[in-house]
C-alpha positions as CSV (number, residue, x, y, z in Angstrom):
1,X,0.0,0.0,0.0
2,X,1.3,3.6,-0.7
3,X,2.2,6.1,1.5
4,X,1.3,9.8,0.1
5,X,4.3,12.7,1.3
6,X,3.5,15.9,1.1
7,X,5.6,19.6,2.0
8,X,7.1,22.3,-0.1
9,X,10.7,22.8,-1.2
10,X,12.4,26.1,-1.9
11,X,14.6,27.1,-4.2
12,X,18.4,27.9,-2.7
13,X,20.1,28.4,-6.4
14,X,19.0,28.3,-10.2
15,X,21.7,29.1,-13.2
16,X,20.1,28.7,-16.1
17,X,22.4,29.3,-19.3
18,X,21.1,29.0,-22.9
19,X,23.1,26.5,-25.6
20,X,20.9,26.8,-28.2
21,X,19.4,30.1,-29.2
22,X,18.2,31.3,-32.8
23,X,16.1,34.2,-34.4
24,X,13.0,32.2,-35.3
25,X,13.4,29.2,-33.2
26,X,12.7,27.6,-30.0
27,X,15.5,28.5,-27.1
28,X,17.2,25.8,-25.9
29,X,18.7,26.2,-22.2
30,X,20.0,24.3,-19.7
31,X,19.5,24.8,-15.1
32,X,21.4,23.9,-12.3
33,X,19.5,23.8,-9.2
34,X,19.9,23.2,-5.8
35,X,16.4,22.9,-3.2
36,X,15.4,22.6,0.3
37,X,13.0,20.3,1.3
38,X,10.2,20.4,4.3
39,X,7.4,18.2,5.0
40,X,7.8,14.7,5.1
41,X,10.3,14.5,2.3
42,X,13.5,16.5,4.5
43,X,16.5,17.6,3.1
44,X,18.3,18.6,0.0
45,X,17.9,18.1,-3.6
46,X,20.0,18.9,-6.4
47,X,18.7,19.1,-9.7
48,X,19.6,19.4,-14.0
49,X,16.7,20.5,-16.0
50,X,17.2,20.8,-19.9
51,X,14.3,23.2,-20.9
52,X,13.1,24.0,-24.4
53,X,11.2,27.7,-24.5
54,X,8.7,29.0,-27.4
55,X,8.3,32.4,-28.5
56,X,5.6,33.1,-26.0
57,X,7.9,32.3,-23.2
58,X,6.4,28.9,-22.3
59,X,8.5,26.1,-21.6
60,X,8.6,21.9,-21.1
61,X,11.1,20.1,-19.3
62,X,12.8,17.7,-18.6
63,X,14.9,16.6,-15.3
64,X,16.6,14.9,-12.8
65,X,16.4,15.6,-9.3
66,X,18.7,13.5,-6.5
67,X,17.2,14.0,-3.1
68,X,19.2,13.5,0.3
69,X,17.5,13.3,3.3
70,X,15.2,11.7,5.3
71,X,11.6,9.9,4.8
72,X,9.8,9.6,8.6
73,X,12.9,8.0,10.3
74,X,14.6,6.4,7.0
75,X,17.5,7.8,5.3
76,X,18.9,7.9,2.3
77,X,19.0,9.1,-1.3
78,X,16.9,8.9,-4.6
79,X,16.7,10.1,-7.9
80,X,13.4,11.5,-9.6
81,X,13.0,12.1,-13.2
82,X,10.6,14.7,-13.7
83,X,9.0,16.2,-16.7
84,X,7.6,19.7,-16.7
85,X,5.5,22.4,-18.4
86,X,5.5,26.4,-17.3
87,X,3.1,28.9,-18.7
88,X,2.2,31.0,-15.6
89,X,2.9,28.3,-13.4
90,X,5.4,25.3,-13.4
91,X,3.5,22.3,-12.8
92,X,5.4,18.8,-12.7
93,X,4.9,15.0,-13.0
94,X,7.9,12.9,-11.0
95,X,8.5,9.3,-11.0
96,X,11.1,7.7,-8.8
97,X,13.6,5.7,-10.6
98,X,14.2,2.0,-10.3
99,X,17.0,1.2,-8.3
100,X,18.0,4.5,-7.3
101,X,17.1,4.7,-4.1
102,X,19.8,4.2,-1.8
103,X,20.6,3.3,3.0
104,X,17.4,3.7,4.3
105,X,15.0,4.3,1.5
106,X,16.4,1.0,-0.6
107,X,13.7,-0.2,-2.6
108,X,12.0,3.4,-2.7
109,X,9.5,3.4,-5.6
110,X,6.9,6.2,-6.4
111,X,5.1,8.8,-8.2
112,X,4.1,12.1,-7.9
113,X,3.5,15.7,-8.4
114,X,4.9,19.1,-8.2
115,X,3.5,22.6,-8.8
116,X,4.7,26.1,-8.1
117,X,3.6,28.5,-5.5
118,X,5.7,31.2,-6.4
119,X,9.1,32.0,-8.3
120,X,11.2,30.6,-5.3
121,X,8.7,28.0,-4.0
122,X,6.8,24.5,-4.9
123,X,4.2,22.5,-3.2
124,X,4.9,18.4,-3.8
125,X,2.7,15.2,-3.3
126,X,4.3,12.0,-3.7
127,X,2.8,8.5,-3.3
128,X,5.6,5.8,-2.2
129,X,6.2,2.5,-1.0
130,X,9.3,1.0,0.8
């Protein structure tokens, strides 16, 4: 049976540099990221989005998030892979990858959901099993 975690994570850094950009075509770029986590996902996560943004400043994603920190008393490490759209809001999708979890939360699987408060700040709900 899944376990659903919810909290909020804030963004500490974001560099974000272009490597593809063209008169006429979509803007390529690509954003480091580091974020705090609160709730019942606590810690850190660090984070490589390559985004793709059309003229109307719009974007999709995609990513990869490792988190380290703590579920209830169990810790560890996992990787997420996210995929993302922004218009006035980022809103995400996350799935836990196989195998990636790693101590305490071995065997981690889940999936999940992400969207954006505010520029600095995103609400998360995750269903998990250990």
């Amino acid at each position: 049976m899944a376990t659903r975690a919810t909290g909020t994570y804030t963004t500490k850094s974001w560099n974000e540099n272009p490597y593809h950009k063209e008169e006429g075509s979509a803007t390529l770029t690509r954003a480091s990221v580091e974020n705090v986590f609160t709730g019942d996902f606590d810690g850190q996560g660090i984070l490589e989005y390559l985004m793709v943004y059309g003229a109307d400043g719009s974007a999709t994603y995609v990513g990869l998030q490792r988190f380290e920190g703590t579920i209830g008393d169990r810790k560890g490490t996992f990787v997420a892979r996210i995929e993302g759209t922004f218009t006035s809001a980022a809103a995400e999708t996350w799935t836990i990858v196989e195998g990636s979890a790693t101590d305490g939360l071995a065997g981690l699987s889940g999936t999940g959901s992400v969207k954006s408060v505010d520029a600095t700040t995103a609400e998360y709900t995750v269903d998990y099993t250990l």
